[in-house]
VEXDREN-2710 file (C-alpha; in Angstrom, 1 decimal):
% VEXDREN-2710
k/r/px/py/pz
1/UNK/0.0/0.0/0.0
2/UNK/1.5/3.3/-1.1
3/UNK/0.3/6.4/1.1
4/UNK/1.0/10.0/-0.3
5/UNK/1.2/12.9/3.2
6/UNK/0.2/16.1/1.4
7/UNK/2.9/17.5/4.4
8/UNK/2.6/20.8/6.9
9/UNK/4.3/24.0/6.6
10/UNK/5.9/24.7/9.4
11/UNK/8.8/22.8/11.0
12/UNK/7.3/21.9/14.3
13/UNK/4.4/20.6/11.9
14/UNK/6.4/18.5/9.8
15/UNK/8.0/17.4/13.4
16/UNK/4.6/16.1/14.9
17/UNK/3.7/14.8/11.6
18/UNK/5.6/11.7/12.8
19/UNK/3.2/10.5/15.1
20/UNK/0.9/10.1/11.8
21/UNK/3.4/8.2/10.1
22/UNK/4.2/5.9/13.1
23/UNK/0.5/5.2/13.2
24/UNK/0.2/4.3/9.7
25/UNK/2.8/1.7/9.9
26/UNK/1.5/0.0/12.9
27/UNK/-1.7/-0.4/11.0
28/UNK/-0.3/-1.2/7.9
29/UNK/3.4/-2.5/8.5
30/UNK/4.4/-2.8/4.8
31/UNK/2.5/0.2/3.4
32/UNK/4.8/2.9/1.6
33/UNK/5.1/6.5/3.2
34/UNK/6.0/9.7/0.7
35/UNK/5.6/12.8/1.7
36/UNK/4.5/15.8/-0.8
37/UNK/6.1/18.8/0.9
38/UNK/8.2/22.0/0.8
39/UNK/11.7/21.7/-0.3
40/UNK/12.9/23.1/3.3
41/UNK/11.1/20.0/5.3
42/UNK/13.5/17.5/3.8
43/UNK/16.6/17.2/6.0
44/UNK/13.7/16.7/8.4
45/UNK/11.8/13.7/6.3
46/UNK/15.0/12.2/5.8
47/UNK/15.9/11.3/9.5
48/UNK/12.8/9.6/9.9
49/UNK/12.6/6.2/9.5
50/UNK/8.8/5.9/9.0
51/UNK/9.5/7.7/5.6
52/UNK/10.5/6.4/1.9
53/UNK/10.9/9.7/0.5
54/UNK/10.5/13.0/0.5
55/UNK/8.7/15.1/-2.9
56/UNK/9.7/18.7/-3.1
57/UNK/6.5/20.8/-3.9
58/UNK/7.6/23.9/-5.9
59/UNK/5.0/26.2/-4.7
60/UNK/5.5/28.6/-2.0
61/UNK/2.7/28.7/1.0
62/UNK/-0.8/30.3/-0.2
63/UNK/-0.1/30.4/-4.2
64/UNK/-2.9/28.6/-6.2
65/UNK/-0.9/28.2/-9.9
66/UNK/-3.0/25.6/-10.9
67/UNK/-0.8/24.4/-13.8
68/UNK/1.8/23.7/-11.7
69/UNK/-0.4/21.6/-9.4
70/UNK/-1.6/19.6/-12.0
71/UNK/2.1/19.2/-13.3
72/UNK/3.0/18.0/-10.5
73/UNK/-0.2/15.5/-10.0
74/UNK/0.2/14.0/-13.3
75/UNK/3.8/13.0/-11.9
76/UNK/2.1/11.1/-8.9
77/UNK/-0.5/9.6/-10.9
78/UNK/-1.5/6.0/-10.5
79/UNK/1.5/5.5/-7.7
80/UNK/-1.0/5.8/-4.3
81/UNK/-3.7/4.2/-3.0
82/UNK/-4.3/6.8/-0.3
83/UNK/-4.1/10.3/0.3
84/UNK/-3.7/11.8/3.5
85/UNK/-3.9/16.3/3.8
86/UNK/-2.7/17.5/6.8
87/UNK/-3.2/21.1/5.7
88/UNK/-7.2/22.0/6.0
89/UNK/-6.9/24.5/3.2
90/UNK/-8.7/24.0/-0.8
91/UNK/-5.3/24.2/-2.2
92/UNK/-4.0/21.2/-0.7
93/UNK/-6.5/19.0/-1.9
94/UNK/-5.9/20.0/-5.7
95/UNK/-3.0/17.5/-6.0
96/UNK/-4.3/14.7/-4.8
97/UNK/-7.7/14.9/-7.0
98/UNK/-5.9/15.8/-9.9
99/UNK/-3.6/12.8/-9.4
100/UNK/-6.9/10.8/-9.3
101/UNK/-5.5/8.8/-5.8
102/UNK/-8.7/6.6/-5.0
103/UNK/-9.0/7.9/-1.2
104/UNK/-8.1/11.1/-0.3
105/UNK/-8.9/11.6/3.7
106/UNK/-8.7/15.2/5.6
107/UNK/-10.7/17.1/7.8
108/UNK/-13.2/19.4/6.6
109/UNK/-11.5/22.3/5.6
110/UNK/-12.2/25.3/3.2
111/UNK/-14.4/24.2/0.8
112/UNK/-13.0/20.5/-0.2
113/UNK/-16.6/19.0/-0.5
114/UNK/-15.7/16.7/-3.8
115/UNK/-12.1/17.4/-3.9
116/UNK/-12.0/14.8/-0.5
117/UNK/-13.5/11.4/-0.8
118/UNK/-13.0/10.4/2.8
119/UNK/-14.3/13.8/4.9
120/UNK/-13.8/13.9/8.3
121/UNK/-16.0/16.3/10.7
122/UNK/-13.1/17.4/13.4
123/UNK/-14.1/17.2/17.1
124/UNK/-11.9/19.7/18.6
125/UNK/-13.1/18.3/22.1
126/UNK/-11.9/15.2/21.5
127/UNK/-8.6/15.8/19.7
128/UNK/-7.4/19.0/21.2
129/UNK/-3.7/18.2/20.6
130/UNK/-2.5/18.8/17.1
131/UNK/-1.3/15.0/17.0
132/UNK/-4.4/13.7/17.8
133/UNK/-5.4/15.5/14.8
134/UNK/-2.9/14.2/13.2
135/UNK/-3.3/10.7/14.0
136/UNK/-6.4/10.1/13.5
137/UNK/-5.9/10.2/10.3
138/UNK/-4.9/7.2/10.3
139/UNK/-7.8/5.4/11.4
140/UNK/-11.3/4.7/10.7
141/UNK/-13.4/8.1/11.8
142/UNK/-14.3/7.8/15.4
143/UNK/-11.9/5.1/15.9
144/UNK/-9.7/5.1/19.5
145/UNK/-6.4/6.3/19.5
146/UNK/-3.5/3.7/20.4
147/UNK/-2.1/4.8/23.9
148/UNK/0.7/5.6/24.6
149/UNK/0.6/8.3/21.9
150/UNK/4.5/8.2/20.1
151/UNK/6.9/10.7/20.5
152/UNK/8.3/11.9/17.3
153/UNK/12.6/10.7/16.5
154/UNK/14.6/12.1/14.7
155/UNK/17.5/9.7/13.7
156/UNK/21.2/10.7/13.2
157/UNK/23.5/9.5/10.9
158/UNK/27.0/10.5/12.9
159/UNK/29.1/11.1/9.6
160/UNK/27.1/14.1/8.8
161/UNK/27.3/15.2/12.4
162/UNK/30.4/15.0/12.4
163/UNK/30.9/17.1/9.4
164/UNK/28.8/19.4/10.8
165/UNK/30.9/19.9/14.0
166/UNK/33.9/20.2/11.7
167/UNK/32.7/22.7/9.5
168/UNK/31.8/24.8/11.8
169/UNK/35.1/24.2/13.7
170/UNK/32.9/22.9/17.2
171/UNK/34.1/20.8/19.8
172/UNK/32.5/18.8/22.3
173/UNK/34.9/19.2/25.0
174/UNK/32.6/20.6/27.4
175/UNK/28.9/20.5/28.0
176/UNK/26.9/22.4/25.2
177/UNK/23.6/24.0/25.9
178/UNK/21.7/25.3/22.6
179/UNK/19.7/28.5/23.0
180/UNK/16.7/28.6/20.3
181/UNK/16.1/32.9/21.1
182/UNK/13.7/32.9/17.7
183/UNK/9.9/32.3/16.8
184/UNK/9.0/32.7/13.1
185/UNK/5.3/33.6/14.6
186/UNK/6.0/36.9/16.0
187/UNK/7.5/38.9/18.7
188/UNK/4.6/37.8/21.3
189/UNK/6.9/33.8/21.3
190/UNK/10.4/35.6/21.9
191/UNK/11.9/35.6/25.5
192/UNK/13.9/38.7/26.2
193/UNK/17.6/38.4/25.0
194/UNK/18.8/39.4/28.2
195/UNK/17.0/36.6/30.2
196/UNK/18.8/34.2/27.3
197/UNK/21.8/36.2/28.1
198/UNK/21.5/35.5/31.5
199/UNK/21.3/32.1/31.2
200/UNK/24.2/31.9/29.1
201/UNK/26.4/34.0/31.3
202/UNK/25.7/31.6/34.3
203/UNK/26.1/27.8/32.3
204/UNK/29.4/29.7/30.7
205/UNK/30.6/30.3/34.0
206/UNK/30.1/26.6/35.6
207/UNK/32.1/25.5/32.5
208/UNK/29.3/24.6/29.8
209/UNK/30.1/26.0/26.2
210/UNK/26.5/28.2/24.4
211/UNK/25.7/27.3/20.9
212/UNK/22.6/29.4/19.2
213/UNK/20.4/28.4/16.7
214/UNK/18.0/30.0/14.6
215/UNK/17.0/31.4/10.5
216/UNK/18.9/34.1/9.1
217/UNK/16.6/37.0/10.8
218/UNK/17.5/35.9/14.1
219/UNK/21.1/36.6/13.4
220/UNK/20.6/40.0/15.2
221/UNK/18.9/38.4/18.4
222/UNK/21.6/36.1/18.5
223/UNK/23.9/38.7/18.5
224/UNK/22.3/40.6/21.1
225/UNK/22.6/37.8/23.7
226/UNK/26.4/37.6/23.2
227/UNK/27.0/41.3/23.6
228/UNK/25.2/41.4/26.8
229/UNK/28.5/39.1/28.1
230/UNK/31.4/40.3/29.1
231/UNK/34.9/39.8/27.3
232/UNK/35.8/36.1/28.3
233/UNK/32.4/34.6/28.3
234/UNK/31.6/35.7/25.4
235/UNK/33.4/34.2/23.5
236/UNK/31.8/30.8/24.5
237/UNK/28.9/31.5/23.0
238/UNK/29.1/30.7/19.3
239/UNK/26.0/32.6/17.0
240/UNK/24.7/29.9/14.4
241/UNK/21.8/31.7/13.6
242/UNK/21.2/31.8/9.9
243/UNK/25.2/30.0/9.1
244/UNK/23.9/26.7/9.4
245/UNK/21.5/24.9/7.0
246/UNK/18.6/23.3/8.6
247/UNK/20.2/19.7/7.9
248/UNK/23.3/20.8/10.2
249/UNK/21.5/22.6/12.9
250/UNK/19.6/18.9/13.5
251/UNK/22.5/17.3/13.6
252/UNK/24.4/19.7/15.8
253/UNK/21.4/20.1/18.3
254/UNK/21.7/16.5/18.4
255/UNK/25.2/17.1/20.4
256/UNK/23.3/18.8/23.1
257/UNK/23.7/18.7/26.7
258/UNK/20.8/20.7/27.6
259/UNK/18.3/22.8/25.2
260/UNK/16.6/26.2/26.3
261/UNK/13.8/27.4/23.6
262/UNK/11.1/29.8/22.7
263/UNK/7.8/27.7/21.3
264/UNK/9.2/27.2/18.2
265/UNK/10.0/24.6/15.0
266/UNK/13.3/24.2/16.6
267/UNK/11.6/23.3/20.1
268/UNK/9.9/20.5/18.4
269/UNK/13.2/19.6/16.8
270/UNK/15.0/19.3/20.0
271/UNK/12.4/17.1/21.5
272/UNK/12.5/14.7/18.5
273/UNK/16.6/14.6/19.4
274/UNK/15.4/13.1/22.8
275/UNK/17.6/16.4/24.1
276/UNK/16.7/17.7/27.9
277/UNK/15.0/20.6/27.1
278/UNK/13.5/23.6/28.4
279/UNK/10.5/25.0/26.7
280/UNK/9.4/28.6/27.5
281/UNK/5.7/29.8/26.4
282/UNK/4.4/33.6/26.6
283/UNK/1.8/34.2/23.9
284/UNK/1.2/30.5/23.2
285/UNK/-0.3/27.3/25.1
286/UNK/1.6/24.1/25.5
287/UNK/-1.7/22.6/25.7
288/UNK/-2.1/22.1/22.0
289/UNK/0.9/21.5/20.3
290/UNK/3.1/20.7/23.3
291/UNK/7.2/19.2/22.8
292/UNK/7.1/15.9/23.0
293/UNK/9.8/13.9/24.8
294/UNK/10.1/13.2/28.3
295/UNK/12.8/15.3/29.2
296/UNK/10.7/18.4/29.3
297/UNK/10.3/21.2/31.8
298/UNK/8.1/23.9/30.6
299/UNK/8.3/27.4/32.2
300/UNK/5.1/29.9/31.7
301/UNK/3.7/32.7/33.9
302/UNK/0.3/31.8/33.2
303/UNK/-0.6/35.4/33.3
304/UNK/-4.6/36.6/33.2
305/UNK/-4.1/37.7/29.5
306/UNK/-2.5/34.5/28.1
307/UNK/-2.4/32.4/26.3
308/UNK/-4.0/35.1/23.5
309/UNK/-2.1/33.2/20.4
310/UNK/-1.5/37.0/19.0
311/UNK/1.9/37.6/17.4
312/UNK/2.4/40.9/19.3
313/UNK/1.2/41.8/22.9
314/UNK/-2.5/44.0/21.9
315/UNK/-1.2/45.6/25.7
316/UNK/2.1/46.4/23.9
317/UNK/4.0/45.0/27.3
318/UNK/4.6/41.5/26.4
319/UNK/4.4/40.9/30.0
320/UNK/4.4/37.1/29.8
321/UNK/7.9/36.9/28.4
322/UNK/9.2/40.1/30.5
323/UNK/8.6/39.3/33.6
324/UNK/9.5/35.8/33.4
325/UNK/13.1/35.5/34.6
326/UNK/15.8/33.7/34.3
327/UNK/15.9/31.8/37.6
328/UNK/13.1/29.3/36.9
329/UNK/14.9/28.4/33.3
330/UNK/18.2/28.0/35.0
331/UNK/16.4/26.0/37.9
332/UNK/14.4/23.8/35.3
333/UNK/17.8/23.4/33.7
334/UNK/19.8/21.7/37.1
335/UNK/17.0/19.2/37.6
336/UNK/16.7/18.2/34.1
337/UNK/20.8/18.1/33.1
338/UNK/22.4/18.5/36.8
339/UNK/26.1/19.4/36.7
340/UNK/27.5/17.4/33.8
341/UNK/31.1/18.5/35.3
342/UNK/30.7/16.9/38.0
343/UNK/28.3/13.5/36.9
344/UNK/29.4/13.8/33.4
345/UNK/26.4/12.5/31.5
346/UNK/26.8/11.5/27.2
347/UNK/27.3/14.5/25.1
348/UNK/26.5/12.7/21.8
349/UNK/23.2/10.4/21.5
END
């Protein structure tokens, strides 16, 4: 059985998408995953397991160009038996029915009446997790869900970590704690750079080494938590933020001590790496798409006024990020890593 993932857009998306995939091969242990996605997600689809291969969709998010969709169909024609859209909107449906894949399954979206053959009528009470959503794809409609729910896992392949570390001339002499400062959904997900910095200047100073990840436009933020350290530490704290390619920042996360991220694609990528990992939420809930992994410690004030899920504060104080400080990171950070000086634990997994 061949099954074509019309895949999500976002990296945390394509992270949880996992838990479909896992599903699908329980139920059908010889069936044939591809996934139909944006060029970016593929260092992702490549380190799991679950999938054959990845197909690069040319279009960018939102554009219609219908000749290019059925293009791009009539290459996938006669190759599935099933379809599976996680995106909801008309425009992800186009491929699949132009391909003319027998079942196409989705949950009612915008408009998809015809364009789905298997329509499902979403329950938001009963699936309020994302991977619920996700999964349950997978089954017959109303069907239970297999507990314990999987946890996506990213695999690594050690000669392209280690290429990584070399070109980029890291070494793993000490422990490594990855800062993730960035949120592609708005300022309303960033932590302050001075609480990162402050975190930074106190695991520099027991000995640990600060690695930060992130796209190209959070270069700047990067930068702005190593000049708030002083001359010394600050040169421990290395800015990767828009040098690496997404392929190498997976594999370097992956060397890891201990993780400290905004609600972010890259927080769902450090759960998949199984790395210790301290989540922080402002404008966002962790009760819908939370990380999933079971080293997690996730720190949020809970004020009155969040979560709103805006991308900046309507109150123009983003109170929920400010005036959470760095204490309760770098607590949730001992009980979750400890002093690896002292008990060293495995830097590479």
């Amino acid at each position: 059985m061949n099954i074509l993932i019309v895949g999500p857009s976002w990296v945390g998306d394509m992270v949880m998408a996992q838990t479909l995939f896992v599903c699908l091969k329980q139920r059908h242990p010889d069936c044939q995953i591809d996934v139909l996605a944006p060029e970016w997600s593929r260092p992702i689809l490549e380190r799991m397991p679950e999938v054959r291969q990845a197909l690069s969709f040319p279009l960018g998010h939102g554009v219609l160009d219908l000749a290019t969709r059925r293009k791009v169909a009539q290459g996938l024609r006669g190759q599935y038996e099933q379809a599976i859209l996680l995106p909801n909107s008309l425009k992800s449906a186009l491929v699949p029915f132009f391909a003319g894949i027998p079942k196409r399954t989705g949950w009612k979206g915008e408009m998809r009446y015809g364009l789905l053959n298997d329509l499902r009528k979403l329950d938001k009470q009963r699936y309020p997790l994302m991977i619920e959503r996700f999964m349950a794809l997978a089954f017959e409609p109303d069907a239970e869900l297999p507990q314990p729910y999987p946890q996506p896992r990213l695999q690594i392949d050690e000669v392209s970590r280690a290429a990584a570390l070399a070109k980029f001339g890291l070494e793993l002499d000490r422990p490594v704690l990855v800062l993730c400062p960035g949120a592609e959904f708005g300022e309303a997900k960033r932590w302050p750079s001075e609480h990162y910095a402050a975190v930074a200047d106190a695991k520099i100073r027991a000995g640990w080494q600060v690695w930060l990840f992130g796209s190209k436009k959070d270069h700047p933020v990067g930068e702005a938590i190593r000049d708030e350290l002083i001359p010394g530490l600050q040169e421990e704290a290395i800015n990767l933020c828009g040098e690496t390619s997404l392929a190498e920042a997976i594999d370097l996360m992956s060397c890891a001590t201990a993780v400290v991220s905004n609600d972010s694609g890259l927080m769902h990528v450090a759960a998949a790496l199984n790395r210790p990992l301290v989540a922080v939420y402002g404008s966002t809930s962790p009760q819908f798409t939370p990380p999933l992994a079971d080293q997690v410690e996730i720190v949020r004030l809970g004020l009155e006024c969040s979560p709103c899920f805006d991308r900046t504060c309507r109150f123009g104080h983003y109170n929920c990020l400010r005036d959470l400080h760095p204490q309760p990171v770098l607590d949730a950070l001992q009980r979750l890593a400890g002093d690896p000086l002292a008990d060293p634990l495995p830097l590479v997994h």
